[in-house]
N, C-alpha and C positions, 0 to 999 in steps of 0.2 A: 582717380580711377585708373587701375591696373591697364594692362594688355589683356585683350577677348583670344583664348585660343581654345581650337578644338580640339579635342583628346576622346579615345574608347573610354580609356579608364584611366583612373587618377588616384592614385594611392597616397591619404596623407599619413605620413611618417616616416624617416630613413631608419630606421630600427631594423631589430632583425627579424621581423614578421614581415615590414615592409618592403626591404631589401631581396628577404627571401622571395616574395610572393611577386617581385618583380621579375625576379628571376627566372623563379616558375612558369611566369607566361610567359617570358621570351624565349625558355625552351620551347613552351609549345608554338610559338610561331607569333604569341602576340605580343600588342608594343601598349607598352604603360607610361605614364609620366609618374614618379614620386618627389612630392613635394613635403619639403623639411625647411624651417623656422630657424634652425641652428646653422650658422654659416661654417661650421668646423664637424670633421667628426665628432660626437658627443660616444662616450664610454662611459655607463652605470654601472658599478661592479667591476669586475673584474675575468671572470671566466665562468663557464657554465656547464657542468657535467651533462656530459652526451652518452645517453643510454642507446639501445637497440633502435626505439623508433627514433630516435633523433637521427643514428646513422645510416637509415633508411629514406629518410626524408632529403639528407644531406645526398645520399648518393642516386634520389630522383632528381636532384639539382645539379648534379655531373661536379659536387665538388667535393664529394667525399675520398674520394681517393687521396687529393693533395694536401689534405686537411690530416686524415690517417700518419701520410709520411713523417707529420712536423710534431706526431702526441704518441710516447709510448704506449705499452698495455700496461693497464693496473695489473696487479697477479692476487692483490686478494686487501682486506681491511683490517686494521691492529685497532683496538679499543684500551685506552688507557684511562687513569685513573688521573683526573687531575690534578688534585689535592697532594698526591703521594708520586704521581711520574709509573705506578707500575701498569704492567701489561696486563690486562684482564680478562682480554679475548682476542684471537685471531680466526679470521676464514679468511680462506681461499677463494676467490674469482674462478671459479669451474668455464666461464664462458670467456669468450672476449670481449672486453671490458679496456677500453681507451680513456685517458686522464681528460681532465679536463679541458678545454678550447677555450685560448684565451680569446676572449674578449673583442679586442683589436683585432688582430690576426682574422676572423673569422669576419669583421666587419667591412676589411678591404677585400675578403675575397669573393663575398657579397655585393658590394660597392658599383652602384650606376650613378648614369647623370641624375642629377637631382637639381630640381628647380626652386625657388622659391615661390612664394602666395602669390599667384595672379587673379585672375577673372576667366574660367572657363566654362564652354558648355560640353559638358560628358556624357557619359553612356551608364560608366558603373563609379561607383563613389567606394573605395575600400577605406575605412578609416584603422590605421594601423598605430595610432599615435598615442599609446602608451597607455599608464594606470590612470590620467586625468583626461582620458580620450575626452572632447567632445562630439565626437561623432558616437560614438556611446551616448553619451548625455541627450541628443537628438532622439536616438533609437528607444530614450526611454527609460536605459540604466541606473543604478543608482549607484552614487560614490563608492569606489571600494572603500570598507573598512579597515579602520588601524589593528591592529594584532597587538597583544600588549607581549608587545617581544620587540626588542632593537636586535641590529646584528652589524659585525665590523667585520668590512670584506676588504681583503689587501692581496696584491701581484709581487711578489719579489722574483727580482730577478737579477739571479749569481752573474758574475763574470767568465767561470768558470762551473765546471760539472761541478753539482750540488752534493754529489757521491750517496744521494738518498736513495733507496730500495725504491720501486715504484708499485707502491700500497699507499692507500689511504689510510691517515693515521686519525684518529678522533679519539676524542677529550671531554670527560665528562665530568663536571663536579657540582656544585649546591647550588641549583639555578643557572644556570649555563653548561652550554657545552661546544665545543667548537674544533675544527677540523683543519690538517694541511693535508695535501694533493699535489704529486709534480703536475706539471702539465706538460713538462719535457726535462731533457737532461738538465736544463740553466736556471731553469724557472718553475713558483711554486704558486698556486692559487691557495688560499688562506681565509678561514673565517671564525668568528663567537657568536655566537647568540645568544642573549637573557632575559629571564623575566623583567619586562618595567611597564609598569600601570601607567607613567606620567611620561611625558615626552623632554628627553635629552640635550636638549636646542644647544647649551654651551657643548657637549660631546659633538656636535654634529658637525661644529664650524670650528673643531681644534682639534686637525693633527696631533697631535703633540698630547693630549690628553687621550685620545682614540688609541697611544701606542703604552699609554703609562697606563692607562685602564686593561689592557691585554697582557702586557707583560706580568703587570701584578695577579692577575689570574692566572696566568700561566707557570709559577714564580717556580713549581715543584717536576716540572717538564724537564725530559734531558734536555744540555746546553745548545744540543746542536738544532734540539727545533725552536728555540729560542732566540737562536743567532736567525732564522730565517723571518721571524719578527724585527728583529733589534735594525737590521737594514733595508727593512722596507720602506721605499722612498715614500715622502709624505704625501705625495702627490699622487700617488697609486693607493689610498687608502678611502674606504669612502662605511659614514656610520647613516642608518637608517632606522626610522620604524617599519616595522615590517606591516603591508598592507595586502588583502586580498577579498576575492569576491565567493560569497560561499554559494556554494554549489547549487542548494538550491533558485538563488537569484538568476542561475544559469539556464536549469531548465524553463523558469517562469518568461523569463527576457526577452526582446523582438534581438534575434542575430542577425536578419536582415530584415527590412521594409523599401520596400518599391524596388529601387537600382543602388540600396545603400546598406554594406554590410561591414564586419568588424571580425578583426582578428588581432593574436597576440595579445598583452598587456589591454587593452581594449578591451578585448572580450574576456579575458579569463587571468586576471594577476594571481600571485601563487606564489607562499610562501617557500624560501627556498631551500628547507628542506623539505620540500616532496620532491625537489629534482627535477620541475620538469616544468619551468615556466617556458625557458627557452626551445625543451624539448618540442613540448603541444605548441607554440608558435610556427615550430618548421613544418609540424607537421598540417596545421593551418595552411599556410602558403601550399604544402603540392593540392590538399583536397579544393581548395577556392580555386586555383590555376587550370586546375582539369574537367572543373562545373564550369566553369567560364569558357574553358575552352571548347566545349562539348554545344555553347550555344550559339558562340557566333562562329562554329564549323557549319552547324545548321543555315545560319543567315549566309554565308559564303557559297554551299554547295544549290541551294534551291532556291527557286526562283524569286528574287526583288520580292523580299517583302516591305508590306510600311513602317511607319514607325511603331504604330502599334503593335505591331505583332513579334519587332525586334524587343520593343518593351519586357514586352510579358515572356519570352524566352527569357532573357536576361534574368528578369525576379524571379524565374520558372529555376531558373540553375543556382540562385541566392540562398533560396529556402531549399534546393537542397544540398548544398553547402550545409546551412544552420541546421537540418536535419542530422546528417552525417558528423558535424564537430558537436550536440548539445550534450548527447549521450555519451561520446567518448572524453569531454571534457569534465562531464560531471562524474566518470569515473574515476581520472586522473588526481582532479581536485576532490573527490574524499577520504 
């Protein structure tokens, strides 16, 4: 039997919904515990393009700005022809539009104390712990499904300036397609995607196959985006089947019950191209951090109430969290 400690709230996953959404209340003044399984940072992926609401979310968390300094501006997207290397379409980024956020980088600047699994009595239960949450599984959810799509996501990262334009360049050809992206001057976020009905198991546990399967795809690409493959450390490369929860499961689903609710990979996985698993996560964290906060400002400012009635405040600011994230999630995700 663990140690008994008491805690408001308790957030299980160090992820970036969970990191975030800790953050989130300690801007507004409250204190979380989040508790993570993993005794090391764990990095899925590689980097995650941050649109407008991501950088809106990011700079309700006061870390947008320092996040800004370390990712240029995209200037626009080149469409190329896989098969043959030619150029088939370019536009311009009319707005501002920032590369993608690696990964890492983004995760230490997130980064609290984090406990391991003890035995606690809490207030509010956040389950932030990924596509096999089960705090999902509690609330009622069902398994995200597989997508019959794999995809190969790798970080390279030059010693020197990579001297690449900073556009996104993407690759299309007969059943896959797939994309580079600086994320700054040294470093470059990379991915494929393809049709596959059956599941990859020997692609998935071999490097070394995950870069002979990309480069042969890519064999008719100029050399130089080639070269940003060929040195991709093995260890920076990760293959998957792509999984996700379709929208309508979203609007049907409990997002929260009693003092126990869900966010990020939890509540909403999403394949990645829509761009915005990461996104709607951050943006999860400020909307849950500002419902939460809004109800034990109440139990702080008036007078002693019981527990009853801190209860039902609580699941009162829960449901409308799940109100406020079911409908902008189910837009997101279709």
């Amino acid at each position: 039997m663990g140690m008994e400690m008491n805690e408001q709230i308790v957030i299980v996953g160090a992820g970036i919904a969970g990191l975030a959404t800790a953050l989130a209340l300690h801007r507004l003044g409250l204190r979380s515990l989040v508790l993570e399984s993993s005794s090391y940072l764990r990095v899925t992926g590689a980097a995650f393009t941050t649109w407008t609401n991501a950088w809106k979310a990011l700079d309700a968390l006061g870390i947008g700005d320092s996040l800004r300094a370390l990712h240029p501006q995209i200037h626009g997207v080149v469409a190329m022809d896989a098969e043959t290397g030619a150029t088939t379409a370019e536009v311009p980024y009319m707005g501002k539009t920032t590369g993608p956020l690696s990964h890492y980088k983004t995760m230490e600047d997130l980064s609290l104390m984090t406990h391991k699994f003890a035995d606690f009595i809490i207030k509010v239960l956040i389950g932030a712990d990924g596509v096999n949450s089960e705090v999902a599984k509690w609330l009622g959810f069902k398994k995200p499904s597989f997508a019959p799509r794999y995809a190969i996501r790798g970080y390279t990262d030059y010693k020197e300036s990579h001297r690449f334009e900073h556009k996104f360049l993407q690759f299309f050809g007969k059943g896959f397609r797939g994309g580079v992206v600086p994320c700054n001057d040294t470093s470059f976020y990379w991915f494929i995607c393809w049709h596959c009905p059956t599941r990859e198991k020997e692609m998935e546990d071999n490097p070394e196959k995950m870069k002979e399967f990309v480069l042969d795809k890519f064999d008719k690409v100029p050399d130089k985006v080639k070269d940003v493959f060929k040195i991709t450390n093995q260890d920076d490369l990760v293959c998957s089947q792509l999984r996700y929860r379709a929208p309508w499961e979203i609007l049907q689903a409990d997002i929260s019950r009693d003092n126990v609710c869900v966010a990020g990979d939890a509540l909403h996985p999403m394949t990645p191209d829509l761009g915005q698993g990461a996104c709607s996560a951050l943006e999860d964290s400020v909307i849950l951090a500002r419902c939460l906060a809004e109800a034990f400002a109440k139990n702080s400012t008036e007078e002693k109430c019981s527990e009853e009635e801190e209860h039902e405040r609580i699941e009162m600011s829960l449901k409308k969290y799940a109100k406020e994230r079911r409908w902008r999630v189910f837009d997101l995700a279709s």
